[in-house]
The first five atom37 places (N, CA, C, CB, O) and aatype in JSON, in Angstrom:
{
  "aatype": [20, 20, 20, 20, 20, 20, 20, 20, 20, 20, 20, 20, 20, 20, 20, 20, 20, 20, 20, 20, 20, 20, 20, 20, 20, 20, 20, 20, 20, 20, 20, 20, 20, 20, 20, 20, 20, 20, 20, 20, 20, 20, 20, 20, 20, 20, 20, 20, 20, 20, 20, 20, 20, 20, 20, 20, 20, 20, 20, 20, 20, 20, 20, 20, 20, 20, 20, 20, 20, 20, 20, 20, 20, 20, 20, 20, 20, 20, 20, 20, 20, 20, 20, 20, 20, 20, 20, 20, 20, 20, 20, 20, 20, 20, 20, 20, 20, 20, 20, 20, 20, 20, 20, 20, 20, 20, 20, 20, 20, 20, 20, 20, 20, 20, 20, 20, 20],
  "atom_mask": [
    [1, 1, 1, 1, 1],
    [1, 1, 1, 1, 1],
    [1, 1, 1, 1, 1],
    [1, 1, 1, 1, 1],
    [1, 1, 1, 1, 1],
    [1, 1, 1, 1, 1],
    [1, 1, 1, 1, 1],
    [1, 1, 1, 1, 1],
    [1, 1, 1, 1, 1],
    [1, 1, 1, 1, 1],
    [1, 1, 1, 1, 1],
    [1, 1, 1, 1, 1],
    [1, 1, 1, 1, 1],
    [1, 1, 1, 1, 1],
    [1, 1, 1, 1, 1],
    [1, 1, 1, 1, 1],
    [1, 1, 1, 1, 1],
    [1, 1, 1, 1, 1],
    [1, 1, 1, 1, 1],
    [1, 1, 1, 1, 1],
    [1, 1, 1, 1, 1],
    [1, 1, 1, 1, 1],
    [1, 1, 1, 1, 1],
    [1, 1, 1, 1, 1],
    [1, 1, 1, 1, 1],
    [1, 1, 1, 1, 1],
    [1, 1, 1, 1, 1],
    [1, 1, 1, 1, 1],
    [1, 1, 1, 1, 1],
    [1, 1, 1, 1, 1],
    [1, 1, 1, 1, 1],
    [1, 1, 1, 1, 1],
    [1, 1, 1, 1, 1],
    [1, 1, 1, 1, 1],
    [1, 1, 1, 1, 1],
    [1, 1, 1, 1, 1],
    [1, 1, 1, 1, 1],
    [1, 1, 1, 1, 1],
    [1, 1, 1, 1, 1],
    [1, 1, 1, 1, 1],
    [1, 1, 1, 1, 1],
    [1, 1, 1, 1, 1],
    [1, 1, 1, 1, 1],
    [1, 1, 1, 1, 1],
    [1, 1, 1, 1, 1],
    [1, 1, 1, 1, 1],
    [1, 1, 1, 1, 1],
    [1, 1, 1, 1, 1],
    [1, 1, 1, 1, 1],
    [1, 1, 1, 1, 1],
    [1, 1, 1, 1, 1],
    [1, 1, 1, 1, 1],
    [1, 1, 1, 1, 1],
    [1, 1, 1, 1, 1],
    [1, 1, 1, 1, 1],
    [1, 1, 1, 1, 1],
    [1, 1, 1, 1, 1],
    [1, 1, 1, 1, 1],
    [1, 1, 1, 1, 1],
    [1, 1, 1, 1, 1],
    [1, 1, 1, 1, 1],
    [1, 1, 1, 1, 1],
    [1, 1, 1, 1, 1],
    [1, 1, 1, 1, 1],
    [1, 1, 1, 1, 1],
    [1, 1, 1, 1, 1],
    [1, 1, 1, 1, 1],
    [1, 1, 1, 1, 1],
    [1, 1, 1, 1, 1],
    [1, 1, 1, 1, 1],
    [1, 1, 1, 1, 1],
    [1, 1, 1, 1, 1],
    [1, 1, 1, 1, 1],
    [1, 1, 1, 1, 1],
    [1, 1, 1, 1, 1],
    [1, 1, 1, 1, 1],
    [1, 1, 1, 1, 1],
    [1, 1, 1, 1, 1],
    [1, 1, 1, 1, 1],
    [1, 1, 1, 1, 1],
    [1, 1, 1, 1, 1],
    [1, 1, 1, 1, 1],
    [1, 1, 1, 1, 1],
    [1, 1, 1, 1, 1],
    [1, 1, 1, 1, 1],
    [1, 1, 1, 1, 1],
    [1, 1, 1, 1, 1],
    [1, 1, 1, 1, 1],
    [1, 1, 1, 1, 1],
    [1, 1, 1, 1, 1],
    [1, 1, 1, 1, 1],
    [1, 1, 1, 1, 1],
    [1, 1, 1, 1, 1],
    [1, 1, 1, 1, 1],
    [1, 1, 1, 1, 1],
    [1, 1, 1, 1, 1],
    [1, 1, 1, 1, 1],
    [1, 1, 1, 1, 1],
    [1, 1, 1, 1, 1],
    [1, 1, 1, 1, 1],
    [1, 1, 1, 1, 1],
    [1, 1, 1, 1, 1],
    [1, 1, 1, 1, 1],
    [1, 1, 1, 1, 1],
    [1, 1, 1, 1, 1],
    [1, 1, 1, 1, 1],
    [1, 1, 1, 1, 1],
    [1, 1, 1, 1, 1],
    [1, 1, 1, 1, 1],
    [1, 1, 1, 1, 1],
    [1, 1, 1, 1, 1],
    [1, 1, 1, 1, 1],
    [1, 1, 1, 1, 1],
    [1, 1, 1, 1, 1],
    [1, 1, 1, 1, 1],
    [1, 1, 1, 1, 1],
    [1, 1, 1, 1, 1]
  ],
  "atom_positions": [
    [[12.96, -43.34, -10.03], [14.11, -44.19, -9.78], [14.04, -44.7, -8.34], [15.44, -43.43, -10.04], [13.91, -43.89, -7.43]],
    [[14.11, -46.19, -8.06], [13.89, -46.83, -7.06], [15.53, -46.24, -5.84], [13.66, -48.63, -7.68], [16.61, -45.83, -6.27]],
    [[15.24, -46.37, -4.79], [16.57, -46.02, -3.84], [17.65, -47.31, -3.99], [16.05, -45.84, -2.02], [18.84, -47.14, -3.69]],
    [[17.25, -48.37, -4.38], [17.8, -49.46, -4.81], [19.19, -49.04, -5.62], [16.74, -50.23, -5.63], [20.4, -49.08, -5.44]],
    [[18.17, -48.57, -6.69], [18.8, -47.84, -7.96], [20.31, -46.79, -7.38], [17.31, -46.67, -8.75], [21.45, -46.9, -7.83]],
    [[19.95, -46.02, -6.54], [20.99, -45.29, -6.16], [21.9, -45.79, -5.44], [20.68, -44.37, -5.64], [22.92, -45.11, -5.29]],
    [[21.82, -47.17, -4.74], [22.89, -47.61, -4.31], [23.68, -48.54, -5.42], [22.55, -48.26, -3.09], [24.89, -48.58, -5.63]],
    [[22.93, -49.05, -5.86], [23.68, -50.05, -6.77], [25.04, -49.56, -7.51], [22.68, -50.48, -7.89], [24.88, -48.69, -8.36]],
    [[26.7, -50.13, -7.24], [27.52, -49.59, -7.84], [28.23, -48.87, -6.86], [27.04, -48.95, -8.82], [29.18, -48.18, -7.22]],
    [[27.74, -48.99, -5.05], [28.49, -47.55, -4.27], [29.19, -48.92, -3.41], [27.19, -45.94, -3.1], [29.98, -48.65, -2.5]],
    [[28.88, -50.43, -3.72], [29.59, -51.4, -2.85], [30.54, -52.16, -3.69], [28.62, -52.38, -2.12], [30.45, -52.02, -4.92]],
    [[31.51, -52.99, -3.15], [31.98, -53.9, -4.18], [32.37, -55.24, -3.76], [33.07, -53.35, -4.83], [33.4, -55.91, -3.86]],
    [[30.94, -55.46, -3.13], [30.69, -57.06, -2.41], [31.28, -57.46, -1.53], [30.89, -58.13, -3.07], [31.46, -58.67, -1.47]],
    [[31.81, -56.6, -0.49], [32.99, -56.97, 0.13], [32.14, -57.56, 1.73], [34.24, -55.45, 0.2], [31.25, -56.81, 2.14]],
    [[32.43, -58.83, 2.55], [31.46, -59.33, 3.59], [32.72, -59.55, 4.81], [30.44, -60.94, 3.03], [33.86, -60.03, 4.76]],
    [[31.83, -58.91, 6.01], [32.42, -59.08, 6.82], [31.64, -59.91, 8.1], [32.91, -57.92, 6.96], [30.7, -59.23, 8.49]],
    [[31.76, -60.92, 8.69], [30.61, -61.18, 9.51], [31.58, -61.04, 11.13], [29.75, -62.96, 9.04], [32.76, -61.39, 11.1]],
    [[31.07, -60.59, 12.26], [31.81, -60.68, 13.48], [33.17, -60.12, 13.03], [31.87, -62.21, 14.11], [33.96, -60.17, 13.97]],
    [[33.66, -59.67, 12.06], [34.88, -59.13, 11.77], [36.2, -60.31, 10.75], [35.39, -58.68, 13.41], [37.35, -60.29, 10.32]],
    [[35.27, -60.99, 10.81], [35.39, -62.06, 9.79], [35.41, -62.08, 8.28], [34.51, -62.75, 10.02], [34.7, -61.18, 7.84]],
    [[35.85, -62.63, 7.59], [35.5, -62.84, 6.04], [34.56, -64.11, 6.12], [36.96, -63.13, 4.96], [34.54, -65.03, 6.95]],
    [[33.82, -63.88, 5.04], [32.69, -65.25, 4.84], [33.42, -66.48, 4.6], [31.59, -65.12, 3.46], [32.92, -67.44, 5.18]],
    [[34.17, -66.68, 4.1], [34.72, -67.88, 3.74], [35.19, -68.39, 5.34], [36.02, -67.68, 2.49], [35.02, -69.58, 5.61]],
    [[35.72, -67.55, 6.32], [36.64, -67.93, 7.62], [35.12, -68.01, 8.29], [38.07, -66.58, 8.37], [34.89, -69.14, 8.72]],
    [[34.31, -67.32, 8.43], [32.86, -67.42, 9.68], [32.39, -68.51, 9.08], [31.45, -66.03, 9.82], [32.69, -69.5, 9.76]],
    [[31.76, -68.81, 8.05], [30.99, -69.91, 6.97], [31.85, -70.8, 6.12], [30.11, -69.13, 5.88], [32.0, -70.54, 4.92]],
    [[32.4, -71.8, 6.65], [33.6, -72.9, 5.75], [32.88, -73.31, 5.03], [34.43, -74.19, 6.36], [33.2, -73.36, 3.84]],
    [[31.57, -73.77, 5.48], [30.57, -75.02, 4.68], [29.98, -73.93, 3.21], [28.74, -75.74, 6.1], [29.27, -72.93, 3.12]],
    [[30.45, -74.48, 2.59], [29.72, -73.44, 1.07], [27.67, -73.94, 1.28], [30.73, -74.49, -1.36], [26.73, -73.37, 0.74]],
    [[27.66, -74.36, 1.62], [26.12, -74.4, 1.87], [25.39, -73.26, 2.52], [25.82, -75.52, 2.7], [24.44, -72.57, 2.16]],
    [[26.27, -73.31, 3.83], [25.61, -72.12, 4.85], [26.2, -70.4, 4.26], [26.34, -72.49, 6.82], [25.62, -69.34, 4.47]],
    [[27.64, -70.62, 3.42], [27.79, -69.49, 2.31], [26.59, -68.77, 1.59], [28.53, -70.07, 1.22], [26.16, -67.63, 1.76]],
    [[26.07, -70.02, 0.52], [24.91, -70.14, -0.48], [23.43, -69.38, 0.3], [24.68, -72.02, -0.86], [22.74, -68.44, -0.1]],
    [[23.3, -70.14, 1.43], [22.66, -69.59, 1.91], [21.91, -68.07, 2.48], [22.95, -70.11, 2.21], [20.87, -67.41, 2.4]],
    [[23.73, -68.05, 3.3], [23.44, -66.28, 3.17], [23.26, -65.42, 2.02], [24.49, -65.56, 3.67], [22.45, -64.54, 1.75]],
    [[24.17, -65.9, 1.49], [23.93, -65.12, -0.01], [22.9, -64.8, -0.79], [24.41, -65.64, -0.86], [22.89, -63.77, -1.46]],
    [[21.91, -65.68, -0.76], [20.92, -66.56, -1.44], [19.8, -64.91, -1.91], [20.07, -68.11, -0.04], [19.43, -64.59, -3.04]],
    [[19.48, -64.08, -0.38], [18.8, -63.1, -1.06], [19.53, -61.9, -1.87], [18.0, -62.58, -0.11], [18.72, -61.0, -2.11]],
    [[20.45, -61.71, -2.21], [21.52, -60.79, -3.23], [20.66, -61.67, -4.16], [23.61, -60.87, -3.22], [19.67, -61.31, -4.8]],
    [[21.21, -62.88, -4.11], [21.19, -63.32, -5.67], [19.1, -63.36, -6.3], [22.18, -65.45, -5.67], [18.39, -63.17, -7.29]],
    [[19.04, -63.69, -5.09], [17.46, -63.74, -5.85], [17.09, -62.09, -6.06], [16.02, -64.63, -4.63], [16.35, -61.77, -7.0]],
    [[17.56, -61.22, -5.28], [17.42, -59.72, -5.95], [18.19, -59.05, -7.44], [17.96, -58.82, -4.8], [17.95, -58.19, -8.28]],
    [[19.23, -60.0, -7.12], [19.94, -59.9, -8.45], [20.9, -58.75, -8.07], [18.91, -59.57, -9.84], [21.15, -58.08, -9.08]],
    [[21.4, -58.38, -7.19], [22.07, -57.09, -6.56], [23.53, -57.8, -6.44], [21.31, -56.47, -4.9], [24.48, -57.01, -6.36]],
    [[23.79, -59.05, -6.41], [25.26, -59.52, -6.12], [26.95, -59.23, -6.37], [25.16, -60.45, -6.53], [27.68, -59.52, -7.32]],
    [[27.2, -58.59, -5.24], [28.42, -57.47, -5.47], [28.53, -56.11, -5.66], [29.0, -57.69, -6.39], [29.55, -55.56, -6.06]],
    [[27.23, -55.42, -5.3], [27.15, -54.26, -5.19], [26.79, -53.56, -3.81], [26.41, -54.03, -6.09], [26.9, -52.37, -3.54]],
    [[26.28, -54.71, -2.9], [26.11, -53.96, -1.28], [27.43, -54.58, -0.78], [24.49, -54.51, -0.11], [27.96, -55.6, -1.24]],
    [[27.95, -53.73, 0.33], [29.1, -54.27, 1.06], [28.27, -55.06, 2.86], [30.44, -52.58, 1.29], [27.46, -54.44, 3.55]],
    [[28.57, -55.85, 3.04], [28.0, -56.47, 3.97], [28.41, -56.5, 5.27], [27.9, -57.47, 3.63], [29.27, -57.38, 5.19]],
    [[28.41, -56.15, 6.46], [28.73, -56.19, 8.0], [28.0, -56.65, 8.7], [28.91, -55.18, 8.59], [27.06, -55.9, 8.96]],
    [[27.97, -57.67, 9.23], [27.3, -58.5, 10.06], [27.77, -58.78, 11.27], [27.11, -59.52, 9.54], [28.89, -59.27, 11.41]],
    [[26.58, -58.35, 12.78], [27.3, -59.05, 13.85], [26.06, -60.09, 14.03], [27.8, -58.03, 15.29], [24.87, -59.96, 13.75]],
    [[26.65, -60.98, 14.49], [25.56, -62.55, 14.98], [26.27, -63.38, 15.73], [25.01, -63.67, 13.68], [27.2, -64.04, 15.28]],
    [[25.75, -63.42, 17.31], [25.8, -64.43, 17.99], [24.72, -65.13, 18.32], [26.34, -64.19, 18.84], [23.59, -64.93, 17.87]],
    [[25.19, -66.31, 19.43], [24.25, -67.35, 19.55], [23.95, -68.43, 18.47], [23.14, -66.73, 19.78], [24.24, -68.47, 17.27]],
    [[23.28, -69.3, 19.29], [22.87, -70.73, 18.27], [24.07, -71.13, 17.45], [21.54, -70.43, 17.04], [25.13, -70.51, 17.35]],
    [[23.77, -72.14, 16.95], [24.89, -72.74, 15.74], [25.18, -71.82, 14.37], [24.24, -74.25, 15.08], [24.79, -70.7, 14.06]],
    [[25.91, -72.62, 13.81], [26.3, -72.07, 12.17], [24.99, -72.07, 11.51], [27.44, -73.16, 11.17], [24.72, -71.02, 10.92]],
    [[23.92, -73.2, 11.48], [23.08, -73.25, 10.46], [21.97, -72.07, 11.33], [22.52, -75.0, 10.01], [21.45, -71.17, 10.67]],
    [[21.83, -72.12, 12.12], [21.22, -71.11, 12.7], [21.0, -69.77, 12.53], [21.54, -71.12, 13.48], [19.97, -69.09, 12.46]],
    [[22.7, -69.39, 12.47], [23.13, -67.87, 12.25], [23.07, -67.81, 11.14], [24.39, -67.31, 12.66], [22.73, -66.72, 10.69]],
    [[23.39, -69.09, 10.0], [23.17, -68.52, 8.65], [21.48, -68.24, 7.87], [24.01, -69.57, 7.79], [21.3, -67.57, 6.86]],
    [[20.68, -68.77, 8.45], [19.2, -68.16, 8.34], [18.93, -67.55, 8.97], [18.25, -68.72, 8.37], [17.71, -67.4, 8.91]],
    [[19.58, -66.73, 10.03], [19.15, -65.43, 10.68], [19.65, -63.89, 9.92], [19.78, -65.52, 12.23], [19.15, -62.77, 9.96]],
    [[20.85, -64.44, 9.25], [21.95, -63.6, 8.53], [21.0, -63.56, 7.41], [23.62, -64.26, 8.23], [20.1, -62.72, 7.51]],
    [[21.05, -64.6, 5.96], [20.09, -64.48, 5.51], [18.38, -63.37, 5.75], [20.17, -65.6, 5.62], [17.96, -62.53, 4.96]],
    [[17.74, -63.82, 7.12], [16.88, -63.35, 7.01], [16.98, -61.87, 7.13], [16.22, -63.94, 7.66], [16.24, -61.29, 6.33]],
    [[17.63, -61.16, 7.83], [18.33, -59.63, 8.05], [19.22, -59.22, 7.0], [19.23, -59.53, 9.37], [19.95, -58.23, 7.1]],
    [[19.18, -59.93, 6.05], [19.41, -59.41, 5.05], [18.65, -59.0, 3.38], [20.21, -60.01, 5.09], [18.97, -58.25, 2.45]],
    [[17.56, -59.91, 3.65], [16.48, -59.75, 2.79], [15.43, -58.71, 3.67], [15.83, -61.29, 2.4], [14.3, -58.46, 3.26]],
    [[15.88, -58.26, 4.69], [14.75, -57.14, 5.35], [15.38, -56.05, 4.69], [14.63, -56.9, 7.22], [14.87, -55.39, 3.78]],
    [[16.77, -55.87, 5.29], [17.21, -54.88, 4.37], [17.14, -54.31, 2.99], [18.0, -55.03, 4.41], [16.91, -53.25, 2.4]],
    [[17.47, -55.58, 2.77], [16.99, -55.16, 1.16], [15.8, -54.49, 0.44], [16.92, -56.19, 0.53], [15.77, -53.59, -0.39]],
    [[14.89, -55.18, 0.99], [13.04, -54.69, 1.2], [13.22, -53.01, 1.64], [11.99, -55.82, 2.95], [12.68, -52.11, 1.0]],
    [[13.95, -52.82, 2.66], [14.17, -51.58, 3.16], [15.08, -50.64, 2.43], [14.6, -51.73, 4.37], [15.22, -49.45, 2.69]],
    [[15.74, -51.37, 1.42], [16.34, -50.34, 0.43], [15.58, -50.47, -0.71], [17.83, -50.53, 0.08], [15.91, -49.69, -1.6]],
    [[14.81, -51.11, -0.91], [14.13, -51.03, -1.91], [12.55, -52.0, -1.94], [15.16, -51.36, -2.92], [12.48, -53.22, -2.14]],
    [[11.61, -51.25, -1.75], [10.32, -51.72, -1.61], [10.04, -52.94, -2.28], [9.46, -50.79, -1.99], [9.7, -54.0, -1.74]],
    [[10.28, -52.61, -4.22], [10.1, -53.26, -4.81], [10.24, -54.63, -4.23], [10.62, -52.9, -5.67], [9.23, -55.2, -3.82]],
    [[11.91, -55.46, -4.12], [11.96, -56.05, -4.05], [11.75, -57.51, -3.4], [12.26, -55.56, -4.25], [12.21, -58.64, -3.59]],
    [[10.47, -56.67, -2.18], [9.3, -57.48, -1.0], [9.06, -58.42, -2.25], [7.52, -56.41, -0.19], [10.03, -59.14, -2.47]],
    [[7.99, -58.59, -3.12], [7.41, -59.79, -3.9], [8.8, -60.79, -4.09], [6.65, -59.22, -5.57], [8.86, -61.77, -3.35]],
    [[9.61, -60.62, -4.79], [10.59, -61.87, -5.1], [11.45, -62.19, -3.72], [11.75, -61.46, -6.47], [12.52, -62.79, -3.83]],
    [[11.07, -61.86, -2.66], [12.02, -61.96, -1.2], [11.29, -63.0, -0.87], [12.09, -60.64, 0.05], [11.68, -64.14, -0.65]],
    [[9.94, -62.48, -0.81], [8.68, -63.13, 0.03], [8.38, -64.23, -0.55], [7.37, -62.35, 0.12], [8.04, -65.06, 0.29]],
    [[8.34, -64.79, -2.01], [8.49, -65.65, -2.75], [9.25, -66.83, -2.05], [9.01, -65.11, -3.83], [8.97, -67.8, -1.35]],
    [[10.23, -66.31, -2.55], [11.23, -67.09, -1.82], [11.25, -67.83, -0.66], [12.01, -66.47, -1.6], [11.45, -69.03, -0.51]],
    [[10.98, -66.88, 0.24], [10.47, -67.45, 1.82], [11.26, -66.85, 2.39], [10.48, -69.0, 2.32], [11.53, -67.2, 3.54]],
    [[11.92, -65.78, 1.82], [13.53, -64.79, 3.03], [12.8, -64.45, 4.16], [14.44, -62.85, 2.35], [12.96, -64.76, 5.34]],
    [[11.99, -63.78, 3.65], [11.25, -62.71, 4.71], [10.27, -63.09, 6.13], [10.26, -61.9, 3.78], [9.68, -62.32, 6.89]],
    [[10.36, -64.71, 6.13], [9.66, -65.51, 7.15], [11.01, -65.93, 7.99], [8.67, -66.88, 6.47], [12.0, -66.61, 7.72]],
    [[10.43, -65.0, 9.45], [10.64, -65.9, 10.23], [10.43, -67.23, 11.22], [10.8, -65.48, 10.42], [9.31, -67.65, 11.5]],
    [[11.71, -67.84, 11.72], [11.38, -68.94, 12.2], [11.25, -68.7, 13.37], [12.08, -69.88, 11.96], [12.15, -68.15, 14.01]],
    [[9.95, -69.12, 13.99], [9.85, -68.9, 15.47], [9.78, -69.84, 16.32], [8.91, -68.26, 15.78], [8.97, -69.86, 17.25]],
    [[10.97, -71.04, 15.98], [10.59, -72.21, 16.95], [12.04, -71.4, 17.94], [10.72, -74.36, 16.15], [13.04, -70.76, 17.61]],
    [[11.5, -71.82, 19.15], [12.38, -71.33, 20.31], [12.51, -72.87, 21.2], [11.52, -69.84, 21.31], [11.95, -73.94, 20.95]],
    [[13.3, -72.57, 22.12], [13.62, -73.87, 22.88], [12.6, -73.86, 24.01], [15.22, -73.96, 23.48], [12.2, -72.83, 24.57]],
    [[12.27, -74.95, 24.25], [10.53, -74.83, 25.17], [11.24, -75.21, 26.98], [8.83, -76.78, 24.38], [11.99, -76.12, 27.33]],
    [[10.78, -74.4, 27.56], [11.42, -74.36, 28.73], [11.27, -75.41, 29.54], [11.14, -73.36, 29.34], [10.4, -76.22, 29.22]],
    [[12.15, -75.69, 30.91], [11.59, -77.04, 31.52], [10.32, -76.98, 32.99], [13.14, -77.87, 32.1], [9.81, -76.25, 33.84]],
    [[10.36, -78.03, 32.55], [9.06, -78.29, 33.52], [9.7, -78.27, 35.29], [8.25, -80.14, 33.04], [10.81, -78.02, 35.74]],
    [[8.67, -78.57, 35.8], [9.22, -79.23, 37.31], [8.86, -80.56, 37.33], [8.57, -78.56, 38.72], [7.91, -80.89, 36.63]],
    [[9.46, -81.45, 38.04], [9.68, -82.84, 38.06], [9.81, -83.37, 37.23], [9.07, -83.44, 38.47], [9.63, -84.58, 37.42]],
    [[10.18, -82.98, 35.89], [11.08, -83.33, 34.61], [12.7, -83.4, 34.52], [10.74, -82.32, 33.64], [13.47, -82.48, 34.81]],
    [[12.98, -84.45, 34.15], [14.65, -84.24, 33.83], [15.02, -83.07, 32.67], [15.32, -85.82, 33.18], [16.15, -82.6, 32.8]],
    [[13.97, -82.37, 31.18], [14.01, -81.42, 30.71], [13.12, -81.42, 30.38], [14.7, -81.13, 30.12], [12.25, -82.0, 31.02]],
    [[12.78, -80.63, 28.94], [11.35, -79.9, 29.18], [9.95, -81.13, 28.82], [11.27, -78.34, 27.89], [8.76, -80.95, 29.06]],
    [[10.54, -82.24, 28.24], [9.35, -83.14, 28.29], [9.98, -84.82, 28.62], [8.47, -82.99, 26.65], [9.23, -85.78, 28.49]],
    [[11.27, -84.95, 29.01], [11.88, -86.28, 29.42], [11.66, -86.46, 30.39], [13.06, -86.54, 29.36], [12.58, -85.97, 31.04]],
    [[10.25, -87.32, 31.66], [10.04, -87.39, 32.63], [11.08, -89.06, 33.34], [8.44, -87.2, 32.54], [11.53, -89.98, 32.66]],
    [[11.16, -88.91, 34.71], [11.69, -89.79, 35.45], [11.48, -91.13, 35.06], [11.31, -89.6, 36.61], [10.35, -91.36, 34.62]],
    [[12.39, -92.2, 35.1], [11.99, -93.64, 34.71], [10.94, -94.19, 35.57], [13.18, -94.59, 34.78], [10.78, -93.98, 36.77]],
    [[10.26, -94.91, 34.8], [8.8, -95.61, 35.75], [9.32, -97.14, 36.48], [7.13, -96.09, 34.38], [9.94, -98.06, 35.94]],
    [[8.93, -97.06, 37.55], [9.09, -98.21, 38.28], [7.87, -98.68, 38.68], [9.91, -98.06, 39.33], [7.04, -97.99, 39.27]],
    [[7.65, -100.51, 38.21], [6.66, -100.61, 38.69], [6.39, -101.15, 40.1], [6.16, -101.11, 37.89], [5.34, -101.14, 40.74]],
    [[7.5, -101.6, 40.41], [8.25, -102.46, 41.98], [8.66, -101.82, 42.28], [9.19, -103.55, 42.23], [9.32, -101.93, 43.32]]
  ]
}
C-alpha cells in the first residue's frame, strides 16, 4: 500500500494560502485552475488539506510556484505519482530570473539615446 494510500480521506480539501481562502488570494479562476491543476491530474482532489505561504512576484507567478510545490509534495507523498506530474510538466521548474543591470545602462539592456551631433 502506497503512503498516498494512507493519507487519502485524513483531509477534506480545505486551502489556505497566506491565511487566506483560495477564492480571496486567487479571484481569477484561471490562476485557481491552475493551482489546483496537480490534485486533479493525481486524482487526489479534496482529500489533502492545503497551507500555503508565498510571497513575491505577481499572482501568475505565485500561482506556478504554488502549483509547482505542490506537485513536489505530492511526488513526496507518494512516489508513484512522479510519471503523471512530470507528464504534465508540474515538476519543471522555471528558471528565468530578472537579469541584473549593467553599468552605463539605463537597465539591464536599455542603453543611452545615440546622438549623432
Amino acid at each position: 500500500m502506497s503512503e498516498l494510500a494512507q493519507y487519502r480521506g485524513t483531509g477534506d480539501g480545505t486551502t489556505w494560502f497566506n491565511g487566506r481562502t483560495i477564492e480571496d488570494y486567487f479571484p481569477r479562476a484561471a490562476h485557481r485552475e491552475l493551482v489546483l491543476a496537480p490534485l486533479k491530474v493525481a486524482g487526489v482532489e479534496g482529500t489533502f488539506d492545503l497551507r500555503v505561504r508565498v510571497h513575491g512576484g505577481g499572482p501568475s507567478g505565485q500561482a506556478g510556484a504554488v502549483r509547482h510545490g505542490i506537485a513536489r509534495a505530492l511526488v513526496e507523498a507518494d512516489p508513484e505519482l512522479r510519471v503523471p506530474l512530470k507528464r504534465a510538466g508540474f515538476l519543471t521548474r522555471d528558471a528565468r530570473i530578472v537579469e541584473r543591470k549593467k553599468a552605463g545602462l539605463h537597465k539591464a539592456r536599455k542603453a543611452p539615446q545615440f546622438s549623432k551631433r
